[in-house]
N, C-alpha and C positions, 0 to 999 in steps of 0.2 A: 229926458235922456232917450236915446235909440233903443229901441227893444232890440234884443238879438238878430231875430231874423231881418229888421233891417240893417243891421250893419253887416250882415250876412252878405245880404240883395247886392249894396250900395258897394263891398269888395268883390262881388261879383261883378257887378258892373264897370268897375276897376281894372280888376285882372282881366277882361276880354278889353278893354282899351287900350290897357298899355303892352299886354304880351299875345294876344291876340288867341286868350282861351279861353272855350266857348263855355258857358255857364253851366252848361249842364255838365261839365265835370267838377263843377264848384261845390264841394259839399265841406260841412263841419270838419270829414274827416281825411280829406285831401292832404295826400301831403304834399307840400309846397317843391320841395325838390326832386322828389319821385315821381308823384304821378301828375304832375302838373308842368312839370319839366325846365324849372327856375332855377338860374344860377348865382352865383354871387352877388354879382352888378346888378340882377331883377330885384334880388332882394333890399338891397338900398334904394333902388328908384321905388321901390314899395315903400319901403320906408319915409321917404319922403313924402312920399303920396298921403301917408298915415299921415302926416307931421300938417299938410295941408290942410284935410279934411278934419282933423281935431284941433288943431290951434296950439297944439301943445309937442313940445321937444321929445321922442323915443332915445331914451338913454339906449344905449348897444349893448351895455350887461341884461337890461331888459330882454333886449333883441334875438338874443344867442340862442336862446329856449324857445323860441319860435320854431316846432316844425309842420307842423299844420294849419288848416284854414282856420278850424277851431281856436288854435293857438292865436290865430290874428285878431279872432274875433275878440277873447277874450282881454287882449292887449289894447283894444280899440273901447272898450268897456272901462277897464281900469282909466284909462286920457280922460273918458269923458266922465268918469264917477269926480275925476280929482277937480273939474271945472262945478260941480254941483255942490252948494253949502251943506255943512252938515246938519242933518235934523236934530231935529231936539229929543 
């Protein structure tokens, strides 16, 4: 599994591709529609983008609680724990 700060990196590098912000306002505690300056329709193309890059469907109840980058990361964490077996 992705440690943090890479799925960090890898939505960083995300968000400068598809809305054209520059990483170094990318941090944990960014928020998505404030200081980042995303609106609705960014937010589903992100969503999508998640749904890409993890292989797995973001339920939109999920999604709503989404207001930070933190919040993404930890979202992108939960996809790929549920693709990993359970230990013993």
């Amino acid at each position: 599994m992705l440690s943090r700060d890479a799925i960090l990196e890898k939505l960083a590098g995300d968000l400068e591709e598809l809305f054209e912000i520059p990483r170094d306002k990318v941090s944990l505690d960014a928020k998505l529609f404030e200081d980042l300056d995303l609106d609705s329709i960014d937010a589903v193309d992100l969503v999508v983008k998640l749904q890409e890059v993890t292989g797995r469907r973001v339920k939109p109840e999920e999604f709503k609680a989404v207001r930070t980058v933190g919040d993404v990361v930890d979202c992108v964490e939960k996809l790929l724990a549920a693709d990993e077996p359970a230990k013993p």
